[in-house]
C-alpha positions as CSV (number, residue, x, y, z in Angstrom):
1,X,91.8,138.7,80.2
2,X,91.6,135.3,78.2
3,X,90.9,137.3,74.9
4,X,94.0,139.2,75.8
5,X,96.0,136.2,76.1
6,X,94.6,134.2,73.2
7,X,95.8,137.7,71.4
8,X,99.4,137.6,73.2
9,X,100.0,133.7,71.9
10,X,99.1,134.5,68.7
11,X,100.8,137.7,68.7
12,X,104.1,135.2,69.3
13,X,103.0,132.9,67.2
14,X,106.3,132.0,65.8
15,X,108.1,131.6,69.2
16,X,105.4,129.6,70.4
17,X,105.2,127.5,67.4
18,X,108.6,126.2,68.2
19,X,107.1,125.5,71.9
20,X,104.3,123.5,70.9
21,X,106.1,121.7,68.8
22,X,108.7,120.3,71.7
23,X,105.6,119.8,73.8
24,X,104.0,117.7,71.2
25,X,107.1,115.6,70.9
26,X,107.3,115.7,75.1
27,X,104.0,114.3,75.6
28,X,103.8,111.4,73.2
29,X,107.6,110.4,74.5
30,X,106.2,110.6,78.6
31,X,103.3,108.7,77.7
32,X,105.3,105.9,76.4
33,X,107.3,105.9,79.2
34,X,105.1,106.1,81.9
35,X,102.6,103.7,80.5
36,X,104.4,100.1,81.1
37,X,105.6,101.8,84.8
38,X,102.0,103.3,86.0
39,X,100.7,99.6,85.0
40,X,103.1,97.9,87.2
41,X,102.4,100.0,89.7
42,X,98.7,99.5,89.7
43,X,99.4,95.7,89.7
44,X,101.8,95.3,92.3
45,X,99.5,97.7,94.6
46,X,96.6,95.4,94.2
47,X,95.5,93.3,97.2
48,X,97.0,89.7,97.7
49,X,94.1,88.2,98.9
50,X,95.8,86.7,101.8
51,X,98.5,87.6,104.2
52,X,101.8,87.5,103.8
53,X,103.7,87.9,107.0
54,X,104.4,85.1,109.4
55,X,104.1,82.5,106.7
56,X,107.7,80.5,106.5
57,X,108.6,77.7,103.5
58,X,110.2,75.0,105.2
59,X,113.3,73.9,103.0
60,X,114.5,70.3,102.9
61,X,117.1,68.2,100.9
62,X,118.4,64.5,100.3
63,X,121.5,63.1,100.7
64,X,122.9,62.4,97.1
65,X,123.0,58.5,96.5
66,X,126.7,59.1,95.3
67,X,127.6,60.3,99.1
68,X,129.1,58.1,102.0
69,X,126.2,59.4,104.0
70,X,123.3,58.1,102.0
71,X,121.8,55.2,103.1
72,X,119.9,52.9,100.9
73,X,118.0,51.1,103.8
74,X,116.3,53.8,104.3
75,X,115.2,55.3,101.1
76,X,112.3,52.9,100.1
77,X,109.1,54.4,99.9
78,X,107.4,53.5,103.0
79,X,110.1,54.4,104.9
80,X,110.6,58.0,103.3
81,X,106.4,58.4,103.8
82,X,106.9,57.9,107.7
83,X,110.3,60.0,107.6
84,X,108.2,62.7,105.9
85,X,105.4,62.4,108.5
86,X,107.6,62.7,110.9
87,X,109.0,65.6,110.0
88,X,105.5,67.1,110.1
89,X,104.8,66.3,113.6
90,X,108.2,67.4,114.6
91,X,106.9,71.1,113.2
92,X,102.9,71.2,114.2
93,X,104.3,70.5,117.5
94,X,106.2,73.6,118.3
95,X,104.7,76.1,120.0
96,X,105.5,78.9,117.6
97,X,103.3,77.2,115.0
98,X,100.1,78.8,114.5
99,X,98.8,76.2,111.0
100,X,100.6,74.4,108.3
101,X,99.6,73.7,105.0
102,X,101.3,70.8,102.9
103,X,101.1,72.1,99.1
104,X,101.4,69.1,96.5
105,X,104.0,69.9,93.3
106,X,105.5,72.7,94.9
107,X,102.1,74.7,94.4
108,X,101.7,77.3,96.9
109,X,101.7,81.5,96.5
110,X,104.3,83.0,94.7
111,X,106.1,79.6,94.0
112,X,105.7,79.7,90.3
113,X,103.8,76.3,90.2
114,X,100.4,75.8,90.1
115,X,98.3,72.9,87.7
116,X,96.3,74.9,85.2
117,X,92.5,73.9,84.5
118,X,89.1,74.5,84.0
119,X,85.9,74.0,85.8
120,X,82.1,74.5,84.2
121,X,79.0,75.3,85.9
122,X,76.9,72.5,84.6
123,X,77.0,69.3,82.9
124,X,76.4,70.3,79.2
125,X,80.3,72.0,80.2
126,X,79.0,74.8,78.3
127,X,79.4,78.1,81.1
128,X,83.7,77.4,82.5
129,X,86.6,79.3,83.4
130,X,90.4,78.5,83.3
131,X,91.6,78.3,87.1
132,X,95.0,78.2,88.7
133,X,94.8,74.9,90.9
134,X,96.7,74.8,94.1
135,X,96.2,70.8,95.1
136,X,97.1,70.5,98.7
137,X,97.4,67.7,101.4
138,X,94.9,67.2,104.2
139,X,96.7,65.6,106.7
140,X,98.4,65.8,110.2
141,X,96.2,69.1,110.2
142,X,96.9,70.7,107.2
143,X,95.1,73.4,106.3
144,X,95.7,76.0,103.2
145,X,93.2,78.5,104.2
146,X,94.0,79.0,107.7
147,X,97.5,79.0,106.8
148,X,97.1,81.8,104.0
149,X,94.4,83.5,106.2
150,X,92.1,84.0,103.2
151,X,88.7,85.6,103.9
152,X,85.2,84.4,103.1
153,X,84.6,86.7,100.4
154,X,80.3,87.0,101.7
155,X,81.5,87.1,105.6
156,X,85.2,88.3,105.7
157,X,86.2,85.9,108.1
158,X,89.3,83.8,107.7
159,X,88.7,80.3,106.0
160,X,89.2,76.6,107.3
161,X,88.8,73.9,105.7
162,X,86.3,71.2,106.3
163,X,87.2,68.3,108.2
164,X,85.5,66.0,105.1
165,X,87.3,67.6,102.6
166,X,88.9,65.0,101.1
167,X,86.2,62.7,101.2
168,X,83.5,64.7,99.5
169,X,86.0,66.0,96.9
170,X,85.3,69.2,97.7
171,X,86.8,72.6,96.8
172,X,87.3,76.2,97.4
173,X,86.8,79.0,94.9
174,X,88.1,82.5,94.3
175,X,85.3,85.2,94.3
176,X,86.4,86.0,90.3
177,X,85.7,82.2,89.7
178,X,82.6,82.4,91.7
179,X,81.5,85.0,89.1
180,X,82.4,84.2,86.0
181,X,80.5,80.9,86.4
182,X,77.6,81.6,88.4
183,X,77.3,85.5,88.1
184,X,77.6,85.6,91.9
185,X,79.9,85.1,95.0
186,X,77.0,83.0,97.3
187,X,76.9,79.4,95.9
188,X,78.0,77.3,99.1
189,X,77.0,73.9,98.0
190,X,76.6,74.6,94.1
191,X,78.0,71.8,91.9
192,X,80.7,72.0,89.4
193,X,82.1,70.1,86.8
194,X,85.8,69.1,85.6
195,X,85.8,68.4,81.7
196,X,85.1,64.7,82.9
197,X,82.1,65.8,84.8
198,X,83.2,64.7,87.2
199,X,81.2,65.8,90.5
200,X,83.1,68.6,92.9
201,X,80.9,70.7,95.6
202,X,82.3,74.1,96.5
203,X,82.4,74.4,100.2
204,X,83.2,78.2,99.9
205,X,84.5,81.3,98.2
206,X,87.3,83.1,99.7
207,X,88.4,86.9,97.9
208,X,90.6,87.2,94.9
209,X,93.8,85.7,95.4
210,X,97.6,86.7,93.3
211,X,99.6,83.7,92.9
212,X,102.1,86.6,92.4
213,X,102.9,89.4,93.5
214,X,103.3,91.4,90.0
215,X,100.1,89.6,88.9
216,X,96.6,90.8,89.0
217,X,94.2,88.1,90.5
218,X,93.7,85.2,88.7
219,X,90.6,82.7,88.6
220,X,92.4,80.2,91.6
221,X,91.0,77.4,93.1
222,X,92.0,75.1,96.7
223,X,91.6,71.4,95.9
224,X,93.2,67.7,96.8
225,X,93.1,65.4,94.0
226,X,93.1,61.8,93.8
227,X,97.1,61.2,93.8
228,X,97.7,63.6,96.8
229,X,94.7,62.9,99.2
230,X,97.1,61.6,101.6
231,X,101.0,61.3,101.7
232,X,102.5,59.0,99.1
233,X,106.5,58.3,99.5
234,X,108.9,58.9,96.7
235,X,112.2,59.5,95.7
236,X,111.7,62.7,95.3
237,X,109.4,64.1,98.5
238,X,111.3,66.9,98.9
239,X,110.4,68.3,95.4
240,X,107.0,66.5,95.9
241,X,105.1,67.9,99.0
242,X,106.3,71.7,100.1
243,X,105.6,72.3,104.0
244,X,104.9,76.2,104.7
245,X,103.5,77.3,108.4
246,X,102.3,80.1,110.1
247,X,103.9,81.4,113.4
248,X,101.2,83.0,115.8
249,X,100.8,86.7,116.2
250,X,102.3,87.1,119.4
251,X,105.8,85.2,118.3
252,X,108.8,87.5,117.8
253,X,110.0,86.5,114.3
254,X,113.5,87.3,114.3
255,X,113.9,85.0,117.8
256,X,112.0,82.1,116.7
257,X,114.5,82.1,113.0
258,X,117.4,82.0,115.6
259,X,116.3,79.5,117.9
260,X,114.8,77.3,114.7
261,X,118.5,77.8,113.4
262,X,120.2,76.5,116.5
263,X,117.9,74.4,117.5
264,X,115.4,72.9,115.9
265,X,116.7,72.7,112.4
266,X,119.1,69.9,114.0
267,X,116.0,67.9,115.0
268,X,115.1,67.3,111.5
269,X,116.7,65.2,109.7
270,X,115.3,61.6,109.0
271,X,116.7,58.9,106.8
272,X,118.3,60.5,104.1
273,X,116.7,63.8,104.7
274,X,118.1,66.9,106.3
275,X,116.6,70.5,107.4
276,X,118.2,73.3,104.9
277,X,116.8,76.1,107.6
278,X,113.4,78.0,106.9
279,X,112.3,81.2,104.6
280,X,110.3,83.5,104.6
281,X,107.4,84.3,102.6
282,X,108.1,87.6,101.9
283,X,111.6,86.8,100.6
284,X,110.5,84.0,98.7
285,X,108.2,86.1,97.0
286,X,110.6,88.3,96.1
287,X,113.1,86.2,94.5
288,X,111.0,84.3,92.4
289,X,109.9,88.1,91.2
290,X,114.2,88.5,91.2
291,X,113.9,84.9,88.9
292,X,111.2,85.6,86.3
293,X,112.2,89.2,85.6
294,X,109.6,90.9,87.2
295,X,111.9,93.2,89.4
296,X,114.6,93.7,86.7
297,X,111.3,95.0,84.4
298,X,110.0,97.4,87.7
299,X,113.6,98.4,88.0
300,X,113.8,99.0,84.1
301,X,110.8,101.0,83.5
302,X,111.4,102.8,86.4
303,X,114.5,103.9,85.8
304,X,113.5,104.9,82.1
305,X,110.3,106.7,84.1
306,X,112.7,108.9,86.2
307,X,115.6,109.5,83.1
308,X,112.3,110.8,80.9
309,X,110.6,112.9,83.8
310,X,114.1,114.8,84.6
311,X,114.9,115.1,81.0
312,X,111.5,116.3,80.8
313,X,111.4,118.5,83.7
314,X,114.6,120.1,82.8
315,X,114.2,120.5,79.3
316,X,110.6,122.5,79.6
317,X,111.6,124.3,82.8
318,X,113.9,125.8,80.5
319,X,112.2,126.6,77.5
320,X,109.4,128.5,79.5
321,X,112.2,129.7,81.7
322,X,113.2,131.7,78.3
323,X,110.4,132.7,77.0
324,X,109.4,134.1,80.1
325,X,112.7,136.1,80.6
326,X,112.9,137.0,77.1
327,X,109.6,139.4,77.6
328,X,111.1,141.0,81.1
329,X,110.2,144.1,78.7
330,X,106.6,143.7,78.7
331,X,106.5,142.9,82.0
332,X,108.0,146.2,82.9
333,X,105.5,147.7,80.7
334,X,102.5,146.4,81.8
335,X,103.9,147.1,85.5
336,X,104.1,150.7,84.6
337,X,100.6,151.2,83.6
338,X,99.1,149.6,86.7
339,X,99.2,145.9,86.4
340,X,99.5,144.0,89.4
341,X,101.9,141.4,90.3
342,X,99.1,138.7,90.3
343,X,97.6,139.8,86.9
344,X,100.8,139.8,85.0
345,X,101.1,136.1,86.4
346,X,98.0,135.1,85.8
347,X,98.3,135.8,82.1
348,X,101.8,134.5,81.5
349,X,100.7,130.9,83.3
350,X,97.3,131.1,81.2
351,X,98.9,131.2,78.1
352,X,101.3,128.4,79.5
353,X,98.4,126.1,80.9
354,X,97.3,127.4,77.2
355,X,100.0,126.0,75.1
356,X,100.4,122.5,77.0
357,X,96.4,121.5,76.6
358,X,96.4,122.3,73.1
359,X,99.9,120.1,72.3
360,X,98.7,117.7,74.8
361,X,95.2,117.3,72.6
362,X,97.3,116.6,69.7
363,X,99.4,114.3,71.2
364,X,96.4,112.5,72.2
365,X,95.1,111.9,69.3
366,X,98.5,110.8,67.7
367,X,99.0,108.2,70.6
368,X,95.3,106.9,70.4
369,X,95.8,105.9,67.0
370,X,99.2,104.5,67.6
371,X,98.0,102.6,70.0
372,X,95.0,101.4,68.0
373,X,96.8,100.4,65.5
374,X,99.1,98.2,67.2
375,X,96.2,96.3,69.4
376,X,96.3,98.3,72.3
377,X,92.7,97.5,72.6
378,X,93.2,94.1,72.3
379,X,91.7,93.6,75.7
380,X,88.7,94.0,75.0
381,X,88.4,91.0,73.8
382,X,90.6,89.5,76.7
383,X,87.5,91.1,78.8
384,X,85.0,89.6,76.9
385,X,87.0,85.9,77.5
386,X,86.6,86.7,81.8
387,X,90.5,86.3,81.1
388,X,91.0,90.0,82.6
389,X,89.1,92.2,85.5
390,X,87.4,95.0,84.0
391,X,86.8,96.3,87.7
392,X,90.9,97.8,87.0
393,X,91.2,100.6,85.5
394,X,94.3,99.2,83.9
395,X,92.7,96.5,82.1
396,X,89.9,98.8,80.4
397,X,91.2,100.3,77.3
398,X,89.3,104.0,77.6
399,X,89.9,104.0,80.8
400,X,93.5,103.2,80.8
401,X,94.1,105.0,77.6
402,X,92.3,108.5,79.9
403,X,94.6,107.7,83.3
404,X,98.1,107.7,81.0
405,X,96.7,110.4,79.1
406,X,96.1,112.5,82.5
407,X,99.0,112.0,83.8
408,X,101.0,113.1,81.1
409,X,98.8,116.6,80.5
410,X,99.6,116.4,84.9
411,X,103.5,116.5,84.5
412,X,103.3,118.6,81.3
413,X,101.2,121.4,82.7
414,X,103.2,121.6,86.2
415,X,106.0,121.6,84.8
416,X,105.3,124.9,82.3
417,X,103.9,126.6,85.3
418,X,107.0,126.1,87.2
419,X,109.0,127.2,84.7
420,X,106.8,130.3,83.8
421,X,105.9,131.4,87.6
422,X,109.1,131.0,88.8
423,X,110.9,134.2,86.1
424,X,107.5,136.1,86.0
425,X,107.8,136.5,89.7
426,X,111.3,137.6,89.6
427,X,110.3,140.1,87.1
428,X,107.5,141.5,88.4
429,X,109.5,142.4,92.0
430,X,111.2,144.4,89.9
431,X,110.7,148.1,89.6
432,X,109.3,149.0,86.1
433,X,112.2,151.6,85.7
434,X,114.8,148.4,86.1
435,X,113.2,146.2,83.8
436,X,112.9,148.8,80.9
437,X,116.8,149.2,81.5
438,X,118.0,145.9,81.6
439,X,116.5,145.2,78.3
């Protein structure tokens, strides 16, 4: 039967030209569509690293010094330092509160802020990696891993910090870190270096963390640092020290944001502070992805993803709709010599499946040197720098290159078939006799 059909196409040669041609044109346009979309989606679908719901951001402000309200007795710094503390005690002592973390510059998950830096694996500074730093507070309790419920990446049990942290200076690792500078995730109590060389002991290595919920994992790292070891009052300690919190498993959320509304928002104001009311994580998260364009891209290529696979699906539906139609003659034919219904369809979606591999070989081969040509492989050397995870299929150039290149030979082949199965099964439920006539 496939020497029959290789026979068939190239008996139609002309008609099927025309066919290939459009599917040529079809596949490189869906691969450059669904590219930038199937990336994003890979991305987003990537574990956090820690979890996300329960966690609130608790959102303060200051009176303006140009209000009647403000008062400047009570805006020098050691004043707003016990104000500030205050406020903390008022929230670790609520019984919704599971932990708290106090996040220095703003620096916590999906806040856009983090201090960018580098730690080395020895003192000749020669084996380092570029971390995300998320400096912290530990005081009143405080406590970033807890908070974040990040798990030991060796044990899988959720972190705490040591009570010593502070004083021993030192610091908790993401398991990418871990391996880029010591080829392994076990090195509890290995020594690392700042480009001072300066002295910092990791104390553990919790799993790959996303600052962001678009990003893939990122080299991160849990430290205090010398100007935020403990609370230090300021003009601006609002901006300065962000409190987020964890409510306990058991606490319905939507109650405890109403009674934190009525309630205990009121009990927070100190000095020139006030309680703006609480977020949630999860919100947060998604309007900072609303603020740095992350969502309006999603919603772009997504929309373009859609436009291209209707325009698509239409478009070949109805060329092999045609062409199938257009031969209702030889179907009749090859119904009155004894064909069966399933042979005649198993030819006509042959030399379908037929036409689509060929164009979508050539199309292939077109887009791989398109994109070789304009640096699509480009990561490898971003791999070779740690900079990117290898271990995603979207960051290795074959491999992510083969995946697009799939999927588009997926769409393009269902959709012929539909478009070919669908008319040849009409045709063939029809008597021989009918066929013959219409045409």
């Amino acid at each position: 039967m496939f020497r029959t059909t290789l026979k068939q196409i190239w008996n139609q040669r002309r008609q099927n030209g025309w066919i290939f041609f459009e599917l040529l044109f079809v596949g490189i346009f869906l691969w450059i569509v669904l590219d930038p979309l199937c990336v994003q989606i890979a991305n987003k679908n990537i574990d956090r690293g820690y979890e996300q719901d329960g966690i609130y951001i608790l959102k303060m402000n200051k009176i303006p010094r140009t209000s009647h309200k403000y008062s400047t007795e009570m805006d020098n710094d050691s004043l707003v330092r016990l104000q500030f503390l205050d406020i903390i005690r008022e929230m670790r002592n609520l019984p919704e509160i599971e932990s708290f973390a106090i996040a220095y510059g703003m620096a916590y998950a999906n806040s856009g802020s983090f201090s960018g830096g580098e730690l080395f694996a020895d003192t000749a500074l020669s084996k380092r990696t570029h971390l995300q730093f998320y400096h912290f507070v530990p005081v009143e309790g405080s406590d970033i891993l807890k908070t974040y419920r990040l798990k030991d990446v060796n044990s899988g049990a959720t972190m705490t910090i040591a009570p010593d942290f502070a004083s021993r200076n030192l610091i908790y690792i993401s398991e990418n870190s871990a391996k880029m500078l010591y080829g392994r995730t076990d090195v509890v109590g290995e020594k690392c270096y700042d480009y001072k060389k300066d002295v910092r002991e990791i104390a553990g290595v919790f799993k790959d963390f996303k600052d962001r919920d678009y990003n893939q994992p990122y080299p991160t790292a849990f430290a205090s640092a010398s100007f935020c070891n403990d609370i230090e009052g300021n003009f601006y300690m609002h901006w300065s020290y962000t409190f987020t919190f964890r409510v306990k498993d058991e606490v319905d959320q939507a109650k405890f944001e109403k009674r934190f509304e009525e309630e205990i928002k009121l009990k927070l104001s100190r000095g020139n502070y006030y309680c703006l009311g609480i977020e949630r994580f999860d919100i947060a998260a998604l309007n900072m992805a609303e603020v740095f364009g992350e969502l309006n891209s999603t919603r772009r290529n997504t929309i373009f993803a859609i436009f291209g696979l209707m325009c698509v699906f239409l478009g070949m539906v109805g060329t092999f709709w045609v062409r199938a139609n257009a031969r209702r003659q030889e179907i009749g034919v090859m119904r009155s010599i004894g064909a069966s219904k399933w042979r005649i369809s198993s030819q006509f979606l042959t030399e379908s499946a037929i036409l689509v591999s060929v164009a979508v070989i050539f199309s292939t081969i077109i887009m791989a040197h398109y994109v070789y040509t304009n640096n699509f492989f480009a990561n490898v050397n971003m791999l070779s720098k740690d900079m990117l995870n290898p271990e995603y299929w979207q960051n290795n150039p074959i491999t992510h290159f083969s995946v697009i290149s799939i999927i588009v030979y997926l769409v393009l082949l269902v959709t012929s078939l539909i478009g070919t199965l669908i008319p040849v099964s009409r045709a063939t439920r029809e008597l021989p006799a009918e066929a013959l006539h219409d045409e």
